[in-house]
C-alpha positions, -999 to +999 in steps of 0.1 A: +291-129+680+320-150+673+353-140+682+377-122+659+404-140+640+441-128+637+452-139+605+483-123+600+490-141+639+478-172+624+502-173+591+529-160+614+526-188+639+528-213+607+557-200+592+535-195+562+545-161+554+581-159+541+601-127+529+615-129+494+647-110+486+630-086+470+618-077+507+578-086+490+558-108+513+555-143+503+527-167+512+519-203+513+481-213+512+459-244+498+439-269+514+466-285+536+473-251+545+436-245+554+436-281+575+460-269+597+446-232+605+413-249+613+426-277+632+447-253+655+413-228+653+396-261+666+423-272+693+434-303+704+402-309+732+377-301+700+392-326+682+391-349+708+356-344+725+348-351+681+366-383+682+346-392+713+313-382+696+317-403+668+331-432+688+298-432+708+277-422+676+265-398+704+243-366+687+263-350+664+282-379+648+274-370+616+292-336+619+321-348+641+327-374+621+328-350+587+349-327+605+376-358+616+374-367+578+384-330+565+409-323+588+429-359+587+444-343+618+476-366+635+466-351+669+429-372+666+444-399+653+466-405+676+439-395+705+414-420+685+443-451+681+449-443+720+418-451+732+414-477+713+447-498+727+434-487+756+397-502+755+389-534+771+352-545+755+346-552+723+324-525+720+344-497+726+370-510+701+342-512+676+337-472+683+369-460+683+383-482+651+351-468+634+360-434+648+393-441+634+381-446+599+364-414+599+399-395+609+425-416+602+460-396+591+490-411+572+501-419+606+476-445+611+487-470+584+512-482+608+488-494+631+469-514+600+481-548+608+470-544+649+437-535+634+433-565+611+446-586+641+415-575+662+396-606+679+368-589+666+359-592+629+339-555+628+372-534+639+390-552+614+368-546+586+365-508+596+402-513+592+398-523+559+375-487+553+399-468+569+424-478+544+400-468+514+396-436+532+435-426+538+437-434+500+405-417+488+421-385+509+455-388+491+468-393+533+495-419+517+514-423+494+510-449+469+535-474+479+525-477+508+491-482+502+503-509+478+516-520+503+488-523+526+463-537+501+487-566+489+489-575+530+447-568+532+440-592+500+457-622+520+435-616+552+422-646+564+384-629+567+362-628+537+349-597+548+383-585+551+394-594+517+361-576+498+365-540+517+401-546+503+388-549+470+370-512+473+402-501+488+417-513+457+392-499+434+398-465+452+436-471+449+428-471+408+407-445+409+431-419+433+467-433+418+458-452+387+461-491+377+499-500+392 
């Protein structure tokens, strides 16, 4: 049976219950909310043993890699963009960039341009997704991911350039023609 969860510890350890003046017990909630109880429900070596799963596309990617998107969590992000600056073959930065697209938080836009700069044409087209994904997720804000696309569209890879373009579609689609 799975263990019992203490909610009221839960909100209390997230600052999300607040007391009015009134002395009535006031309460945040949502999905960012809900991101953040399951991300610390998960803990930080969950997240990471999922980052490594779907690095490795090791048996259950699929769900790792769905988990990474929901949870846009900065701790597997950072954890993901670590390993890869820390890989040395080309493989391995394939893995973790791809990893990276699945998870990527806010956070990870200001490693974009290292991405793009890869010697290796798949990480920085998987670059290029995990821009459409951090705007398809609402993970930044629109100038910034104006930003990035105008920077993406003068790339000097074809390749590049045309995941852009779907990052640019999303762009429309999530914020509306600028």
């Amino acid at each position: 049976m799975p263990q019992r969860i203490d909610w009221s510890e839960i909100a209390r350890k997230l600052g999300e219950e607040q007391t009015l003046a009134s002395g009535a017990m006031a309460m945040s909630a949502g999905p960012n909310l809900a991101r953040t109880v399951l991300e610390r429900l998960l803990g930080n070596a969950a997240l990471e043993d999922a980052v490594e799963t779907a690095a490795q596309l090791g048996q259950g990617a699929g769900a790792a890699e769905s988990v990474l998107g929901l949870l846009r969590s900065r701790h597997a992000t950072e954890y993901c963009y670590r390993r890869f600056a820390e890989a040395q073959r080309a493989e391995e930065r394939v893995g973790y960039a791809h990893a990276l697209r699945c998870c990527a938080h806010g956070v990870a836009l200001g490693w974009l341009d290292r991405l793009w700069a890869d010697e290796d044409e798949q990480v920085q087209v998987l670059a290029a997704k995990m821009l459409e994904g951090m705007i398809n997720a609402g993970a930044i804000e629109p100038d910034e991911a104006s930003e990035a696309l105008e920077r993406g569209s003068r790339h000097a890879s074809p390749n590049v350039r045309e995941y852009v373009g779907y990052a640019r579609a999303a762009f429309d689609r999530v914020f509306g023609e600028d």
